[in-house]
C-alpha positions, 0 to 999 in steps of 0.5 A: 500500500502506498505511505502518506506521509506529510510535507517534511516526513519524508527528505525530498531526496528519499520522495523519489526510489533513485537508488544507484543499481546493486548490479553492476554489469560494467565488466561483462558490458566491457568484454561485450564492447571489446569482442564486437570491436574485435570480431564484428559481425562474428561477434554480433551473429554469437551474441544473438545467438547466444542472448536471444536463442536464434542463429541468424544468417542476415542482420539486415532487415529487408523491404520485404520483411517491413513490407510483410510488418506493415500488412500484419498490423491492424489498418488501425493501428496504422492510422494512429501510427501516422498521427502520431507521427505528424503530432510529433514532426509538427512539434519539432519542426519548430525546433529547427535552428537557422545558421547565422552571419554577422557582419562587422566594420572593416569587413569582418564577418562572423557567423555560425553553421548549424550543421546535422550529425552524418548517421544517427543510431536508435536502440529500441528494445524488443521482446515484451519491452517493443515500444513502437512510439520510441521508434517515432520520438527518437527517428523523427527529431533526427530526420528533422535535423536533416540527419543524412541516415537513420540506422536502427536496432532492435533484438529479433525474436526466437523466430528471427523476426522484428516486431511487427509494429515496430518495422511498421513504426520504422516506415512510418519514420522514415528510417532508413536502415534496420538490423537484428540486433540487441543488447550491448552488442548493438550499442557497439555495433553502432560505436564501431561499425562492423561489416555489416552495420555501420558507425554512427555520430549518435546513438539514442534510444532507452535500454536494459542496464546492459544498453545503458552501461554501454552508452556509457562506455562508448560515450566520447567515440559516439554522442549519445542522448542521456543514460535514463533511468526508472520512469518517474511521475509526479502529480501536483493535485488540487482537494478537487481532484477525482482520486480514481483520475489520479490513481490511474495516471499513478499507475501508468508509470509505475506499471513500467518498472518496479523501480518506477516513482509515482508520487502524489503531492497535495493539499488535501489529506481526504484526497490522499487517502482517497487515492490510496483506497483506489489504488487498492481498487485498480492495481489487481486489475491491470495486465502487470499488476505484480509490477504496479504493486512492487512499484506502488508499494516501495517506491509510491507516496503521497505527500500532503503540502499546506498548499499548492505553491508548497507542492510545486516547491516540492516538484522542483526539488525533485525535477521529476520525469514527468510532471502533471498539474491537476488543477483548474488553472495549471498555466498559473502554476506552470510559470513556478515550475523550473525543473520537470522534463515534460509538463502535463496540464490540467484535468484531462491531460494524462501522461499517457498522451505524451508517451503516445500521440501529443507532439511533444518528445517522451524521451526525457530526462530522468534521475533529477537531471531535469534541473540541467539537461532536456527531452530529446529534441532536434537540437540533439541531432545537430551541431554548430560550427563558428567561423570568422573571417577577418580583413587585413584593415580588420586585424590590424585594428584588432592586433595589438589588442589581441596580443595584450590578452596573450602576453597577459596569459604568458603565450607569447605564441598567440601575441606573435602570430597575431602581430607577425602579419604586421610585421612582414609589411613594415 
């Protein structure tokens, strides 16, 4: 059963289940890392093999496969697919940033280049964990950004075959490439390349702590998006609220993961304990409910603030995942909050629109790094280059002074490469 306690019982940094993992997998993943590097596709063809109990002769997905993908899954499901997926390319095409130029006296000119990465890689898991709306979140963004080739992984099934809706996604994407492949040993693949996969300039996507502790580790030869952890919810509740509402959005979350954090802060003790009594009421009904139950039950609480502006004070001391505002008038809160990695506004908006169909990214920053980082965006695809050019009246103007700051910062170097110009014309 959930604890509620209220506001100052419990240490805001013990509100949300952040443990650091007891398993540690950082040496199996580093002989994983060093085998594919070695070996390649040898050593991806053993590891599936070995990990996913299928002998493959191919990695390559192929047209026919995500053409036979596209005709299994439901016309349906197909229609929401492309949906969500305008909702998403509609949000973030207005993410896109221009380059610049500036222009000076003397003839100097400055200006940035905003220039996307070459290749992109998207990890998606499979198996029981096959979630088609990252395919969406992670490969739109980048296609966006002007991404030259977007290549994806995904493990096969013992069958050898992808997920249906998660080939069906990949088109609807615009994806260019698939392979078979899980685990840290596509993390690696795409870190290094091999034979048949090649090496890409960023890798995203969620994982196992085998894939997390990968990124990791590949992390300074590739670029890759964040190392998430357990889903996260925090909902800020008004006495107003429906408890059987807020329950729901609860267990939405904590279905997820039994590390997942579903936390409810309000000011009405009657709300908490209502919402405790229909949490008991839903949890035996979902399809995971041993996992809502661990979650609930280790990781849950409701927290009774003397006010609303008390509770989102809490909300940014936490800087959770996922925020929701259950009140009448969420915009007059939303100016408070300062850390969360996506918002949810009012009473009918779940989080659950954010993971599937709303627009706005549902890969987020997790673990209380939303006080510092940001959901995964076009801007994660793409990099800036500076160039200036200077006149010879320009850096004659500017020399002197140039070589002043050097001698101060004993570079002597700097200060003659900044006059010698000069010099050679005397």
């Amino acid at each position: 059963m959930i604890r509620i306690a209220k506001f100052g019982e419990v240490a805001p940094e013990e509100i949300f289940a952040r443990a650091v993992p007891e398993t540690d997998v950082s040496g199996a993943v580093s002989e994983i890392l060093s085998a594919v590097r070695r070996d390649g596709d040898r050593a991806l063809f053993a590891y599936t093999e070995k990990f996913d109990k299928v002998a493959l002769s191919s990695l390559a997905v192929t047209p026919e496969e995500i053409a036979a993908a596209r005709a299994a899954v439901e016309p349906e499901f197909l229609r929401v697919l492309e949906r969500a997926a305008a909702n998403i390319r509609r949000f973030h095409e207005r993410q896109v940033r221009n380059s610049f130029v500036l222009t000076g006296p003397d003839g100097v000119v400055m200006g940035q280049r905003v220039i996307p990465v070459d290749r992109a890689g998207l990890y998606v898991p499979g198996g029981t964990a096959a979630y088609p709306s990252t395919v969406l979140m992670d490969s739109i963004p980048a296609k966006i950004a002007g991404v030259r080739e977007v290549v994806m992984v995904t493990p096969p099934g013992r069958d050898g075959s992808v997920n249906p809706a998660i080939l069906a996604a990949a088109s609807v994407a615009g994806v260019d490439r698939i392979f078979k492949v899980g685990g840290a040993q596509a993390i690696a693949a795409l870190a290094y390349g091999t034979e048949s996969i090649p090496k890409v300039d960023k890798i995203v996507g969620p994982g196992n702590a085998f894939v997390a502790e990968a990124k990791k580790q590949v992390y300074g030869l590739v670029s890759i998006d964040m190392i998430a952890g357990p889903s996260e919810i925090l909902i800020v509740a008004d006495g107003k609220s429906d408890p059987r509402v807020l329950a729901a959005d609860l267990l939405s979350q904590a279905e997820h993961d039994k590390m997942a954090s579903a936390v409810l802060v309000t000011d009405s003790m009657a709300l908490a304990e209502a919402v405790r009594d229909a949490l008991e009421e839903q949890i035996p009904l979902l399809e995971r409910a041993g996992i809502a139950r661990a979650s609930i039950d280790n990781n849950g609480k409701i927290i009774v603030a003397d006010d609303l502006t008390a509770a989102v004070d809490i909300a940014n001391e936490i800087a959770p995942e996922h925020l929701e505002l259950m009140v009448d008038n969420p915009f007059d809160l939303l100016d408070r909050v300062r850390h969360a990695g996506s918002v949810f506004m009012g009473r009918s908006c779940p989080e659950a629109l954010g993971d599937y169909l709303a627009g706005p990214n549902h890969t987020l920053p997790t673990g209380g790094t939303a006080k510092f980082s940001s959901p995964l965006s076009v801007d994660d695809f793409v990099k800036k280059m500076q160039f200036t050019y200077f006149t010879e009246d320009a850096l004659a103007d500017a020399a002197e002074d140039v070589a002043l700051f050097a001698r101060r910062e004993g570079l002597t170097g700097h200060a003659k490469s900044a006059l010698i110009r000069g010099e050679g014309t005397k």
